[in-house]
N, C-alpha and C positions, 0 to 999 in steps of 0.2 A: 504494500500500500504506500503512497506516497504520502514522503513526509508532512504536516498540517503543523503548518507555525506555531510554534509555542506564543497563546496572545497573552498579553497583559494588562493591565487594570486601567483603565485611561482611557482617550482618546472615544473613539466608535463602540460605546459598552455596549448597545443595544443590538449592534451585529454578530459581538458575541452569545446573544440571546438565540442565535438562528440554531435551527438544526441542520445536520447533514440530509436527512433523512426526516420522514413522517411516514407512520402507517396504523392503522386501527387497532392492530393485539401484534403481539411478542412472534405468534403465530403467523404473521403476515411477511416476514423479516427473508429476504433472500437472502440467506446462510452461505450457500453455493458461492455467490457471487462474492461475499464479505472472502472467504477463504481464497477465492481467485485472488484480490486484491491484497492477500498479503494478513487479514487478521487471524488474531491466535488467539487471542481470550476477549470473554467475553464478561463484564463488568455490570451488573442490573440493577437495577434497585425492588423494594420489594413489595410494598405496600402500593396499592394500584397500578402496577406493572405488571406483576408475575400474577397475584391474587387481590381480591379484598382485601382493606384495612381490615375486614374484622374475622375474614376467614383464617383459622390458626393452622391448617395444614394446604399441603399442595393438592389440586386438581389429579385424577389420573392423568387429563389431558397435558398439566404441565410437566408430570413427572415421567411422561412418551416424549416431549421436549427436550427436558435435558437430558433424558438419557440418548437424543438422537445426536444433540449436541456435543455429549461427548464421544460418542460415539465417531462422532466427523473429527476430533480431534482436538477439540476448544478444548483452554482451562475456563472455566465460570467462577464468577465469586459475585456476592451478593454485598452490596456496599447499603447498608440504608441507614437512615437519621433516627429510627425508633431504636426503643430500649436494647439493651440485651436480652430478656427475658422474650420478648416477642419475637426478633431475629432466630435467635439459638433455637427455640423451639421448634420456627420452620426451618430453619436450615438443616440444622444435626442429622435427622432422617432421612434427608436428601442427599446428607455425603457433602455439601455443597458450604466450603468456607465463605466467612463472611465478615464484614465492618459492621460493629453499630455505633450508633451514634456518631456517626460519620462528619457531622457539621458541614452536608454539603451546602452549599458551592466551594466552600472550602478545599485548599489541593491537597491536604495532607492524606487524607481516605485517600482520594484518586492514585496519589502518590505511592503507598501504603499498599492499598490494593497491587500496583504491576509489580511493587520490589515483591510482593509475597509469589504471584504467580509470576514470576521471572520474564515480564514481556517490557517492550514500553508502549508510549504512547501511539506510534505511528504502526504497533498490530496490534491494537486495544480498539473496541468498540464498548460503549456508555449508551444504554437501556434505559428509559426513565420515562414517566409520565409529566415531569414538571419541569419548564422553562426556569424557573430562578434557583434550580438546585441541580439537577441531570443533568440538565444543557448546559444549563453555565459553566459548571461545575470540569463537566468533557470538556468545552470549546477554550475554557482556557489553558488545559495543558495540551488542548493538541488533540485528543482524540476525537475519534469518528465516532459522529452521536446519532443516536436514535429517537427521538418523541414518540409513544404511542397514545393511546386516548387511553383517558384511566379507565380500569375495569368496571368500578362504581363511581357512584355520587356520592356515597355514608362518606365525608372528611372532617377531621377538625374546624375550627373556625381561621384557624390560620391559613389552611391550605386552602379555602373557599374567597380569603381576599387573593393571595397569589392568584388563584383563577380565574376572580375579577381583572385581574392587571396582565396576565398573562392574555385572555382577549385582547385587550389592548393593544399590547406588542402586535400579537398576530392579526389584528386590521391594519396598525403600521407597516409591516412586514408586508401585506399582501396589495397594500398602497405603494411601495417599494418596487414590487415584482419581486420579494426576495426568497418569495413560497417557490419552491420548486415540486407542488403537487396542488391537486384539485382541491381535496377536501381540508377540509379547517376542525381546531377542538371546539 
């Protein structure tokens, strides 16, 4: 994959805010293609990504996922901002290492996350459901980022302003032309 500049805090924040990519579920994600390109691990987050906030275990359908995932050869690790007790839970039985409390958009998780699975940023791809934590979070060290649409609606009161302002961005964004697909969150 080619290399994606390492961006920095300053200047054009708000183009930091783009994704690489956009698609409806985790499910939709040309895997194939990402590998052609050079990535090797796969980075996710986990709460309205993978599953529910409020669902405590993986789908079968998710756990045909990763296991097809690694199966192709990805490492996965699950980077999220909730507790440990909520991550560990779902992760543990999945086999699948993980960050909590990640403090995204923060770099040190992102950071964290490749030195554990031995990759860097330019064959890392970043999974997320939220502009001001996933995205940001990839687009500023460089990795190739994914937006999906969150699984549910149930959120905190936090994530529910983020998603007021997150529209926002993405009417600016598609005022720009900077949308490189049809559909919108």
């Amino acid at each position: 994959m080619a290399d994606k500049p390492v961006r920095r805090w300053g200047g054009a924040v708000l183009k930091r805010l783009v994704p690489d990519e956009f698609v409806q579920s985790i499910y939709e994600i040309d895997f194939r293609e990402l590998q052609r390109r050079g990535v090797k691990a796969v980075i996710v987050d986990l709460d309205n990504t993978l599953v529910e906030s409020t669902r405590p275990q993986a789908t079968p359908e998710l756990v045909s996922w990763l296991d097809q995932l690694r199966g192709m050869g990805f490492k996965v690790m699950i980077v999220s901002n909730n507790k440990r007790t909520r991550v560990s839970r779902f992760a543990t039985p999945l086999r699948v290492p993980f960050i909590h409390r990640a403090r995204k958009p923060l770099s040190a998780a992102f950071k964290k996350a490749m030195g554990r699975l031995e990759v860097t940023a330019a064959d890392s791809v970043m999974i997320g459901d939220q502009i001001f934590t996933d995205v940001l979070g990839g687009n500023t060290l460089g990795l190739h980022t994914i937006l999906v649409v969150p699984v549910s609606d149930a959120e905190g009161i936090f994530t529910k302003i983020n998603r007021l302002m997150e529209r926002m961005i993405l009417r600016w964004m598609k005022q720009r032309g900077l949308l490189g697909w049809e559909e919108q969150k």
